[in-house]
C-alpha positions as CSV (number, residue, x, y, z in Angstrom):
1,X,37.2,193.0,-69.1
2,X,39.2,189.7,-68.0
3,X,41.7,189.0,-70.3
4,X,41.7,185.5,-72.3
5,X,42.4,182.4,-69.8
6,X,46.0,180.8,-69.5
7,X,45.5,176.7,-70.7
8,X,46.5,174.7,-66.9
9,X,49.6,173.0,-67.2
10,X,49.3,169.2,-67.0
11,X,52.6,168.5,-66.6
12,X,57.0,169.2,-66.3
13,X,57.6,170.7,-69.9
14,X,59.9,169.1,-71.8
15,X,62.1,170.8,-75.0
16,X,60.5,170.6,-78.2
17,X,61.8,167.9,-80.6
18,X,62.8,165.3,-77.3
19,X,61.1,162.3,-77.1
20,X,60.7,159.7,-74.3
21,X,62.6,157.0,-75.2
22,X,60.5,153.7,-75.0
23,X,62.3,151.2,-72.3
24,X,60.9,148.1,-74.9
25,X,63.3,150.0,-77.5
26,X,66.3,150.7,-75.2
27,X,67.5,147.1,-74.2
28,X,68.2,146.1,-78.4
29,X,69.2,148.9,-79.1
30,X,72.2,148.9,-76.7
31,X,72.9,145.1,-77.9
32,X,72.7,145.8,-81.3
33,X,75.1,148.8,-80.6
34,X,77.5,146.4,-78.6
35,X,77.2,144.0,-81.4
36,X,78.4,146.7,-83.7
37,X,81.3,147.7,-81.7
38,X,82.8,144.7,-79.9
39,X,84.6,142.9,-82.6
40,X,85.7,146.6,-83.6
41,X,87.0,146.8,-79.9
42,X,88.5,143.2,-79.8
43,X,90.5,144.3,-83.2
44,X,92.3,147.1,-80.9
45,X,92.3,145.5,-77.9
46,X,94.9,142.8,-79.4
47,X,96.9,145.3,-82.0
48,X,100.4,144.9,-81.4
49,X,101.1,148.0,-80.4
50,X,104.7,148.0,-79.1
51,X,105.5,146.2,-82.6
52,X,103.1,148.0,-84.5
53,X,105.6,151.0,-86.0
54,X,107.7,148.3,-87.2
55,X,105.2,146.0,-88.7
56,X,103.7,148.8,-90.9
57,X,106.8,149.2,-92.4
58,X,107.8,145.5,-93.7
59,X,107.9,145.0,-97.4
60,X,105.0,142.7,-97.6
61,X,102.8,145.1,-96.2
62,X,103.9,147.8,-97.9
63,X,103.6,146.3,-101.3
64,X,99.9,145.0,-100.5
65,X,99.2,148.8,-99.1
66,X,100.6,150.2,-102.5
67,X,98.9,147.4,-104.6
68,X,95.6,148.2,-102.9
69,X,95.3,152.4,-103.3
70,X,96.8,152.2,-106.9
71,X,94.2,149.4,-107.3
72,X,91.2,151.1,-105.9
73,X,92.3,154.3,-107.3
74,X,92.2,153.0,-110.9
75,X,88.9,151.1,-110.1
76,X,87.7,154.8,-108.9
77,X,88.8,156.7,-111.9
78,X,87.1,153.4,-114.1
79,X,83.8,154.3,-112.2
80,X,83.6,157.8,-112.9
81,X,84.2,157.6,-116.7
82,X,81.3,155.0,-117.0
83,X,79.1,155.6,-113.7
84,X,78.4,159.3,-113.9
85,X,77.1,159.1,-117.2
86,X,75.2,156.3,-116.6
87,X,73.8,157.5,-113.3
88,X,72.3,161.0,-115.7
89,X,71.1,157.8,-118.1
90,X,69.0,156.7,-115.3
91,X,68.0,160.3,-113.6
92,X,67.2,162.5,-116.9
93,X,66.3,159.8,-119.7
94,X,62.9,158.0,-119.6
95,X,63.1,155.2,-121.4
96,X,61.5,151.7,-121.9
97,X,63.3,149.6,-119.3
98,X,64.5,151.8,-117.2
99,X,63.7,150.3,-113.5
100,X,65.5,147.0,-115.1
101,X,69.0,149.0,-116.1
102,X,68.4,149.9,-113.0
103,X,68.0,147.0,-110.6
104,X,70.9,145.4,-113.0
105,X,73.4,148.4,-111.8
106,X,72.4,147.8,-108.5
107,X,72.9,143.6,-108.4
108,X,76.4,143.9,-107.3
109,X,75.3,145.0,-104.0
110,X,73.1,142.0,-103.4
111,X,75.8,139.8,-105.0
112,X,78.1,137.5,-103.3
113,X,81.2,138.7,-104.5
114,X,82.7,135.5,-105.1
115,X,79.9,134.9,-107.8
116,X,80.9,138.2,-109.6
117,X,84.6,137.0,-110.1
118,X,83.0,133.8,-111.4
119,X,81.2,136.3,-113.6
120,X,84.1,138.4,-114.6
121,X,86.0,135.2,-115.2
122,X,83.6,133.7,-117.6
123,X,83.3,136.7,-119.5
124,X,87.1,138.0,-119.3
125,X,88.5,134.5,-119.0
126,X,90.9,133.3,-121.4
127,X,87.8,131.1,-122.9
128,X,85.5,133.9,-121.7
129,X,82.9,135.8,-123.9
130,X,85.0,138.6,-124.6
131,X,88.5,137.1,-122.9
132,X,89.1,135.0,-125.5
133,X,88.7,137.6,-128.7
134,X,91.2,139.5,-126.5
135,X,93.4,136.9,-126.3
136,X,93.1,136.0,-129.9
137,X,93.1,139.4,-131.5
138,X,95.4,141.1,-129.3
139,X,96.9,138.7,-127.6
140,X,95.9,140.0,-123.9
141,X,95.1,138.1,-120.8
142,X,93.5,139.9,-118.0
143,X,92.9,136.7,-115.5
144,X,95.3,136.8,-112.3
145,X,97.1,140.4,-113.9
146,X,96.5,144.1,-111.8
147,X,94.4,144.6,-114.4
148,X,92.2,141.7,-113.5
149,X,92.1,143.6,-109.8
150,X,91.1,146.8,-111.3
151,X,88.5,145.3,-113.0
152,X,87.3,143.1,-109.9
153,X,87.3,146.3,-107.7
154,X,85.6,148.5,-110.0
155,X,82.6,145.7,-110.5
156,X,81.7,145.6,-106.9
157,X,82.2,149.5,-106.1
158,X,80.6,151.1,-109.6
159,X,76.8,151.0,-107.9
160,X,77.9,152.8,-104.8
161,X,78.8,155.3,-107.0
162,X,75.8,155.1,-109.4
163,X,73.3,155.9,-106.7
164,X,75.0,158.4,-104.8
165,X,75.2,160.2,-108.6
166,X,71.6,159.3,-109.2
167,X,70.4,160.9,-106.4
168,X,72.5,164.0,-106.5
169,X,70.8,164.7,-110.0
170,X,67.1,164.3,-108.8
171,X,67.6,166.6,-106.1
172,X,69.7,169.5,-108.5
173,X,67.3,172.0,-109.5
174,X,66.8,171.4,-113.3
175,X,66.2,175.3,-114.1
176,X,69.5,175.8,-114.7
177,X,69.7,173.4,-117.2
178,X,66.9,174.8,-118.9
179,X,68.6,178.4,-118.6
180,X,71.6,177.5,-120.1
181,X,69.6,175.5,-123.1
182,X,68.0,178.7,-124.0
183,X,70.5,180.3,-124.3
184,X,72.1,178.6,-126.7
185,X,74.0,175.9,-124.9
186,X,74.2,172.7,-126.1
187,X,74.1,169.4,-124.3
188,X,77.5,168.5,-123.6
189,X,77.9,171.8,-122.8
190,X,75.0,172.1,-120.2
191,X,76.6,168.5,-118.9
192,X,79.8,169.9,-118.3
193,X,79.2,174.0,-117.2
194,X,76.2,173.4,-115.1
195,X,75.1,169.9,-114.4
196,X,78.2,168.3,-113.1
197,X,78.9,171.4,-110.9
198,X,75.3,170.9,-109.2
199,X,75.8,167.8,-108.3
200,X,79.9,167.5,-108.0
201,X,79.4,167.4,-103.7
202,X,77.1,164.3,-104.8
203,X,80.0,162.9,-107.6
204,X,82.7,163.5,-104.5
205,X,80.9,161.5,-102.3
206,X,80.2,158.6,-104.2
207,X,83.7,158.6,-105.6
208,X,84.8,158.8,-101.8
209,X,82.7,155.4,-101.1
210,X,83.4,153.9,-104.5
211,X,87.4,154.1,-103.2
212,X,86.1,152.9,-100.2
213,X,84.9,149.5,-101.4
214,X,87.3,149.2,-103.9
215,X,90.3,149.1,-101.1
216,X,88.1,146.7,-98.9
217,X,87.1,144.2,-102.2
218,X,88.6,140.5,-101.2
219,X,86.0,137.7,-102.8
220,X,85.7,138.6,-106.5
221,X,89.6,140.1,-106.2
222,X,90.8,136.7,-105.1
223,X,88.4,134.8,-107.7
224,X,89.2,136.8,-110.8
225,X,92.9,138.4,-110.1
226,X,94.2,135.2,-107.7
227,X,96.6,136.2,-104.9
228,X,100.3,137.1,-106.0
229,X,102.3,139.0,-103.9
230,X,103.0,143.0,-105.8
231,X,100.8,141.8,-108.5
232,X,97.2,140.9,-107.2
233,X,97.8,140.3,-103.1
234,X,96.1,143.3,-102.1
235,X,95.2,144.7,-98.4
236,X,92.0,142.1,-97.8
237,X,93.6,139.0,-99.6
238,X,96.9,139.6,-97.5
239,X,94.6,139.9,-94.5
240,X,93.0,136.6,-95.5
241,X,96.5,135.0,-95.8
242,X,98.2,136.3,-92.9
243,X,95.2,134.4,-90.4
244,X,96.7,131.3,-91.4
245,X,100.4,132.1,-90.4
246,X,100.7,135.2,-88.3
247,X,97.7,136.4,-86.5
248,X,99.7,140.3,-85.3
249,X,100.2,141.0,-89.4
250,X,96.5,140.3,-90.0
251,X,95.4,142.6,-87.2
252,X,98.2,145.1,-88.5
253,X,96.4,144.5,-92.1
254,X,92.9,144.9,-90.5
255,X,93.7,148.2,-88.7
256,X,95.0,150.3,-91.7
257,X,91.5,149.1,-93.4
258,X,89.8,150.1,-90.3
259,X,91.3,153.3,-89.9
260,X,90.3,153.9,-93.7
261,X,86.8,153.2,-93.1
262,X,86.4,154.9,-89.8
263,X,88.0,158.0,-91.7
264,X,86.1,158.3,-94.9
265,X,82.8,157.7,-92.8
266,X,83.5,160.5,-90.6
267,X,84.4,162.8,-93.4
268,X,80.6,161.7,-95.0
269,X,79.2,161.8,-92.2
270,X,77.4,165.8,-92.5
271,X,76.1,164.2,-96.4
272,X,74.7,160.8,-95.5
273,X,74.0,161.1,-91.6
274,X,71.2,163.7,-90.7
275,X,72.0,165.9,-87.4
């Protein structure tokens, strides 16, 4: 009895899950690559290199450095307090309204940053909406203070962290909630035991690119907080400033926020980049 017939091969083989890439595709892809990368390689083609050990340490940069991690890490800290519960708000809570909190927590991202200082300083202005019962009540001014940088940094960076939250929480597996409900925990309780540890690699990595765009924040920073140097004149606003005098400081500037970026996206990249 013959045995069941072999299909002909039509063809080379080729491993399962590789794909002929289309020529049509190939040629923008490569520019938009080289797009991508060139200014990035221009930036370390003319670092200062020989100079660059003692450039990193003068005071001016240092202080703008300092300024700009105790900056973002306030900002970061200011995120988590209000974003995380705000991101369960918007991931565990129907409500009426809810795709409209939502595209408001999400406006920054859209928004020229310059407009948000604007913003901040018409409601935290000394004649702002809430600025001015400050000022009058308790006698504080946040305009053109560290504060006013906290605040300008946290304003732009709070989504990032929002939506990497958000999505943490609708991917968790809600029967562990419901577990720990029967038996007898309450909410905060449940919040604290078993949803934030669910989703804290989702909290970690939203913090990570909250910090991120904190440290990189120049147009509502300069806006809102103004530029003084150990006060306000962080990393980005020093880079701004040094273009105008001293071209080797603001590539100095621009590669420690380079080497930041390049770092943090590598460290992410196993969460947010597939394969």
């Amino acid at each position: 009895m013959a045995g069941p017939r072999r299909p002909r091969s039509v063809g080379p083989s080729r491993p399962r899950g590789v794909r002929r890439i289309p020529v049509a595709l190939l040629l923008p892809a490569g520019l938009g690559l080289l797009f991508l990368v060139l200014p990035l390689v221009g930036l370390l083609a003319r670092a200062p290199w020989s100079t660059l050990p003692q450039r990193l340490t003068e005071p001016a940069v240092l202080a703008a450095l300092r300024l700009s991690v105790q900056s973002a890490t306030l900002a970061t800290v200011l995120c988590l307090a209000l974003g995380v519960p705000l991101a369960w708000l918007l991931a565990r809570v129907q409500f009426p309204g809810r795709r409209l909190v939502r595209a408001l927590v999400t406006v920054p991202l859209v928004l020229p940053p310059v407009v948000g200082g604007v913003a901040l300083l018409l409601v935290f202005g000394r004649r702002g909406l809430v600025g001015s019962w400050l000022d009058a009540t308790f006698g504080i001014t946040l305009p053109f203070t560290t504060t006013a940088v906290v605040l300008a940094e946290a304003f732009v960076a709070m989504p990032f962290l929002i939506i990497a939250v958000e999505g943490a929480l609708r991917g968790a597996d809600t029967r562990y909630e419901e577990a720990a409900a029967t038996l007898g925990a309450g909410r905060w309780t449940t919040f604290t035991h078993v949803t934030l540890p669910l989703v804290a690699p989702g909290v970690a990595a939203g913090a990570v690119l909250c910090w991120a765009r904190a440290l990189g924040e120049f147009g509502a920073t300069i806006t809102f907080a103004g530029n003084y140097p150990g006060r306000t004149q962080t990393m980005p606003v020093a880079v701004y400033l040094a273009l105008e005098t001293d071209l080797e400081a603001a590539i100095v500037l621009s590669l420690i926020l380079l080497t930041v970026s390049v770092v943090i996206l590598a460290s992410l990249r196993d969460r947010w980049i597939s394969g």
